[in-house]
C-alpha positions as CSV (number, residue, x, y, z in Angstrom):
1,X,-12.5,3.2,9.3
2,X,-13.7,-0.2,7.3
3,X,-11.1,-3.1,7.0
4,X,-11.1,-6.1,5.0
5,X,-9.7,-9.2,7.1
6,X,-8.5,-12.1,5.9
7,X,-7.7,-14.7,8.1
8,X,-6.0,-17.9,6.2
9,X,-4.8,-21.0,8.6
10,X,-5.8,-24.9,7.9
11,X,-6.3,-25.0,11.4
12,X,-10.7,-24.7,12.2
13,X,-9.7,-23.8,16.2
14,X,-6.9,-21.4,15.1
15,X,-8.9,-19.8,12.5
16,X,-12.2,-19.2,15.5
17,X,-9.2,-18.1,18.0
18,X,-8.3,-15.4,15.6
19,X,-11.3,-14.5,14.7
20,X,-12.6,-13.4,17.8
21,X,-9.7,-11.5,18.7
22,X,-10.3,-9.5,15.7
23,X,-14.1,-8.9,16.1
24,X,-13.2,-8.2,20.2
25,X,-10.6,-5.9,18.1
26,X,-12.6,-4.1,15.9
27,X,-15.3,-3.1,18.9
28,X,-12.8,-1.8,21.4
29,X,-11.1,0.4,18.4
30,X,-14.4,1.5,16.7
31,X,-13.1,0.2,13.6
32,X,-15.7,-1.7,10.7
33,X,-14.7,-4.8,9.9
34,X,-15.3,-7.4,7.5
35,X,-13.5,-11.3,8.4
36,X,-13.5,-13.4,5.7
37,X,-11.7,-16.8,6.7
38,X,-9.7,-19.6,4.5
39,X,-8.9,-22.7,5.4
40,X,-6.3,-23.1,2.7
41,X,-3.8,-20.7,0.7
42,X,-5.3,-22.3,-2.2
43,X,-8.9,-21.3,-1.0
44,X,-7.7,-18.0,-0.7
45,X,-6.7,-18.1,-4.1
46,X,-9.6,-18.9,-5.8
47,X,-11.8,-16.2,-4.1
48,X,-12.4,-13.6,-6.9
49,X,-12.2,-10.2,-4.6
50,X,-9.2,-10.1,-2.9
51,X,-9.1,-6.4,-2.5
52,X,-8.2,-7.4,1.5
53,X,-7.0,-4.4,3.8
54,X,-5.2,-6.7,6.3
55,X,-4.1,-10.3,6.0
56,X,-3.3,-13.0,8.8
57,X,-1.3,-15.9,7.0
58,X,-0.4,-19.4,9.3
59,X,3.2,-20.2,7.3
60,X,2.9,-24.0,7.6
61,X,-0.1,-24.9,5.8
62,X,0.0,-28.0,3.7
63,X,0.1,-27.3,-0.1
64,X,1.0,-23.8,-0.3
65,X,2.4,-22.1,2.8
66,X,1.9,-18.9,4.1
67,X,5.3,-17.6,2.6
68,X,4.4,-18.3,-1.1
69,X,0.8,-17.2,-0.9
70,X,1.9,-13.5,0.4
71,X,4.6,-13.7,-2.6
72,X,1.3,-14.5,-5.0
73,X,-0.4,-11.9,-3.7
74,X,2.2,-8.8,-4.1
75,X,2.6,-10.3,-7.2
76,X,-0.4,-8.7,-8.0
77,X,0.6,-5.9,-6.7
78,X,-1.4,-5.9,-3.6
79,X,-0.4,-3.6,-1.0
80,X,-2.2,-5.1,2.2
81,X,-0.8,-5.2,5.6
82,X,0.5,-8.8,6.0
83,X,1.1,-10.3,9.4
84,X,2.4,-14.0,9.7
85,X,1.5,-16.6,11.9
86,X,4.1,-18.8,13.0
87,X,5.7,-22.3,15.0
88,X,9.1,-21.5,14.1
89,X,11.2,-18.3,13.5
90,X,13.4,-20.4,10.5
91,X,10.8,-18.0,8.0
92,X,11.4,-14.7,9.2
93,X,13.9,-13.4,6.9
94,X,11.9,-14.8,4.0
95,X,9.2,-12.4,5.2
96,X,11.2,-9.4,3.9
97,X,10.8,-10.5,0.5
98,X,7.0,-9.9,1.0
99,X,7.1,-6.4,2.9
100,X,5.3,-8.3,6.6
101,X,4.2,-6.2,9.1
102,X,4.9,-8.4,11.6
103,X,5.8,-11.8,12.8
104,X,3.2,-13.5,15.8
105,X,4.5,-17.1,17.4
106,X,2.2,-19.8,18.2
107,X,0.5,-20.1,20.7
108,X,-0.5,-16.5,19.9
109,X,-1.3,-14.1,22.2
110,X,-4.6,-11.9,21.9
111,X,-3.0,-8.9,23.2
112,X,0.0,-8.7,20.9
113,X,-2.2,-9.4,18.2
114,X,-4.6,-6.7,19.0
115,X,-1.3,-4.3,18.9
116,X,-0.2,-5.4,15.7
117,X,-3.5,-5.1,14.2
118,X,-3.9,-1.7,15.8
119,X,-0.1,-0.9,14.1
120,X,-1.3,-1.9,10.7
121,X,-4.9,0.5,10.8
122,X,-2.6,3.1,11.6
123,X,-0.5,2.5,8.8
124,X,-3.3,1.9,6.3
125,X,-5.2,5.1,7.8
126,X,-2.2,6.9,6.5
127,X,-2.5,5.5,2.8
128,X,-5.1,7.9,0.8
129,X,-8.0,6.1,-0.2
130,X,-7.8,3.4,-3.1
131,X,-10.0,0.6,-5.2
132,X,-8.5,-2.3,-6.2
133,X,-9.6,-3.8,-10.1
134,X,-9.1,-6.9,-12.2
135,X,-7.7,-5.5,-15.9
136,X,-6.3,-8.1,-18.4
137,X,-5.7,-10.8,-16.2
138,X,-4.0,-8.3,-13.4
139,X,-5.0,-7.1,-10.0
140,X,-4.1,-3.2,-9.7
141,X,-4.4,-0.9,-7.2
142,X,-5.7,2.3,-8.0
143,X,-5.8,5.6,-5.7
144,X,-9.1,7.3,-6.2
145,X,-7.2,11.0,-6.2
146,X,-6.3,9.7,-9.8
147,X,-9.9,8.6,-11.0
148,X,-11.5,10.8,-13.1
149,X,-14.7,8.8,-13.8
150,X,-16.5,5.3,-15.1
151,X,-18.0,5.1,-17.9
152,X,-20.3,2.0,-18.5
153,X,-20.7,0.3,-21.5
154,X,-23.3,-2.9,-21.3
155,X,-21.4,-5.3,-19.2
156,X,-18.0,-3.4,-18.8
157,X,-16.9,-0.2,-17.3
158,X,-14.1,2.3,-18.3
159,X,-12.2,3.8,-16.0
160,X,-10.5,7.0,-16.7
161,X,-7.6,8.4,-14.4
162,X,-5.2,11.0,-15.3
163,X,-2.8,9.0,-17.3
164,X,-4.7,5.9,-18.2
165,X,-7.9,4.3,-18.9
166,X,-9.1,0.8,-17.7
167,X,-12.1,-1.4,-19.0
168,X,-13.0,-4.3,-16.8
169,X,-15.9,-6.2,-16.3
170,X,-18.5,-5.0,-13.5
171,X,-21.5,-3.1,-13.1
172,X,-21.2,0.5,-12.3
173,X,-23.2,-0.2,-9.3
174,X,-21.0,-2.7,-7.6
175,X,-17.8,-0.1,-8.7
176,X,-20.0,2.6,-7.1
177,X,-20.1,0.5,-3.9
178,X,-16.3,0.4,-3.8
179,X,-15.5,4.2,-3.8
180,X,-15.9,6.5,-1.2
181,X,-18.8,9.5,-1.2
182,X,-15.9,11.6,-3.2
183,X,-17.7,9.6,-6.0
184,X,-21.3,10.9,-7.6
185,X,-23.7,9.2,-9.5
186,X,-24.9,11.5,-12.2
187,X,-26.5,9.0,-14.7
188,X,-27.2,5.7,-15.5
189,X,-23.7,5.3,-17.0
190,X,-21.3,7.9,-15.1
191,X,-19.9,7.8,-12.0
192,X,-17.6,11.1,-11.3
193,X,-15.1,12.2,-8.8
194,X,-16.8,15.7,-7.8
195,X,-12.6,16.7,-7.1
196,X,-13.0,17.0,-11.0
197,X,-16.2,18.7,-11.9
């Protein structure tokens, strides 16, 4: 399977320590996987896609901790994995607020990391397969077994599911690039589910 990996600490030696545990990860376990690192929650924040399968939050981070970026980001009703990095076990219990995975202590070890990680592919292998738009100033979640098709329309696509429709602004192409081959490109301006046809 493909994961999106985020890896968010303000620490440059923590952040390389992690990431290599995740690429050395992602080889052993076959998996496809894309890090994307941050040195900062707000630096997270201000990256436009977002759509990350798996996140790895430090909690003390100047600014904006680790606890109050993961409750920003279910506030948009992001369903990633989330698996905290921490010094001190005094922010567990806020951690339930914000559905974590899992807890890691400092200095971390590679092989319980590589377990949890291994935990939260299983649990995401389980979830069907699902796109993640901006509509109206929201970030929503949406399975593809309830996509219909896109339509484009110059700069914006619609999006039509079973019980909605939703127009945001992207190409069809890059839209295209986010589905799975359950998707078909029949024109210019059409992309359909062939469940549907």
């Amino acid at each position: 399977m493909k994961f999106k990996i985020a890896i968010c600490d303000d620490e440059q030696n923590q952040i390389d320590y992690m990431a290599s545990i995740v690429a050395s990860w992602s080889a052993h376990a076959g998996h496809n996987c894309e890090i994307r690192t941050f040195a900062s929650a707000e630096a997270f924040l201000y990256e436009e896609d977002k759509a990350f399968d798996i996140l790895l939050l430090d909690i003390e981070m100047e600014n904006m901790n680790g606890i109050e970026l993961a409750k920003r980001i279910r506030k948009d009703h992001n369903r990633a994995e989330i698996i905290f990095i921490t010094s001190h076990f005094e922010f567990v219990w806020e951690g339930y607020e914000v559905d974590a995975l899992h807890y890691l202590t400092k200095p971390l070890s590679a092989e319980k990391l590589t377990q949890v990680l291994s935990k939260a592919a299983d649990k995401l292998s389980v979830e069907p397969p699902s796109v993640v738009i901006s509509c109206d100033g929201e970030t929503l979640k949406l399975y593809e077994s309830d996509i219909l098709y896109a339509e484009a329309f110059l700069h914006y696509i619609v999006i039509h599911t079973k019980d909605n429709e939703y127009k945001i602004k992207e190409p069809i192409s890059v839209f295209e690039n986010k589905v799975s081959d359950d998707f078909y490109r029949i024109h210019r301006s059409y992309l359909v589910s062939l469940k549907y046809i």
